[in-house]
N, C-alpha and C positions, 0 to 999 in steps of 0.2 A: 508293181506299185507305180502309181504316175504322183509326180509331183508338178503341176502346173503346167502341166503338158507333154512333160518331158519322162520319159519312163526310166525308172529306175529299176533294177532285174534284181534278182538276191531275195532273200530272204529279211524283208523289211519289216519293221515292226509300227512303223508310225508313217508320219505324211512329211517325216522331215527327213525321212534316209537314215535313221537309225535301225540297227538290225540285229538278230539275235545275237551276233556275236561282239558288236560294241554298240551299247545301249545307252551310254552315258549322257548327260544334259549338252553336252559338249560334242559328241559322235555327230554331228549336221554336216559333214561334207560327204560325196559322193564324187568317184574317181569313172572317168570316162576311161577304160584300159584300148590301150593302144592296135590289138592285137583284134578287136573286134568294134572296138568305136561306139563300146554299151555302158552304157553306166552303171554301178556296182555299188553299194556304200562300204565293202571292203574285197580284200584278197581274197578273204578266205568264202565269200559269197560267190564269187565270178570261179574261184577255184572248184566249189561244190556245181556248179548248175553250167557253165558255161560250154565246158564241153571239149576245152582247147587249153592248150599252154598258155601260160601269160607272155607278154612280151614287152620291152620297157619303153617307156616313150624318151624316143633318141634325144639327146644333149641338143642338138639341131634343130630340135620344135617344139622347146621350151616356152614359146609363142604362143603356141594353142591354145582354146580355152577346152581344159580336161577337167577342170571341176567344178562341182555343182553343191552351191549352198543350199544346204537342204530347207533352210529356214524360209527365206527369199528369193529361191530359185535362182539365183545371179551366177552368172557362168564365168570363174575365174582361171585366166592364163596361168598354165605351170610355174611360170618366173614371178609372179603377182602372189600365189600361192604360197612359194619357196620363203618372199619376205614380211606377211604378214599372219598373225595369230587371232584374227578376228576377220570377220565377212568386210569387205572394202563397204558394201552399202547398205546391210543393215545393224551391225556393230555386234552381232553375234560370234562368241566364243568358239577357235574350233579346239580341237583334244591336242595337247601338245606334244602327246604319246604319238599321235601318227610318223614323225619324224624318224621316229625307230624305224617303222615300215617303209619308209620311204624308198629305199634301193629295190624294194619289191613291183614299182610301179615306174620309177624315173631313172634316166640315165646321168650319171654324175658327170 
């Protein structure tokens, strides 16, 4: 699935990075995993098709920009991510549920 250029791999179901396994109006972000530097809209997508172990992205480069607003395509820093609930530039909602998942992806 490409979203404005940028491909998103998984099993996606729309042009916003929603995927069969979270669907929700709120699901619009996409995780670039560390381990292969591909975009995903979740674990359990990159776990199905990927091919490889996940790995977390180090405390150390919290800098990066590893996610992608699925809405507006805007590529947000792991640290920029960590303190906001909405897309910095298009005021899109993201799922507040992700924060569960979040030690699946980032290093504390």
């Amino acid at each position: 699935m490409i979203a404005r250029g940028t491909t998103v791999y998984g099993k996606t179901i729309d042009d916003q990075t929603r995927c069969v396994h979270y669907g929700t109006v709120t699901d619009v972000v996409a995780i670039k995993f560390y381990c292969c530097r591909r975009y995903y809209p979740c674990h359990l997508c990159h776990e199905e098709s990927a091919g490889h172990l996940t790995e977390q992205w180090p405390r150390a480069q919290h800098g990066q920009k590893a996610l992608l607003c699925g809405v507006c395509c805007t590529e947000l820093t792991i640290g920029t991510y960590f303190t906001v609930n909405a897309c910095p530039e298009c005021s899109a909602p993201f799922n507040d549920g992700c924060q569960l998942h979040r030690y699946l992806y980032f290093e504390d």
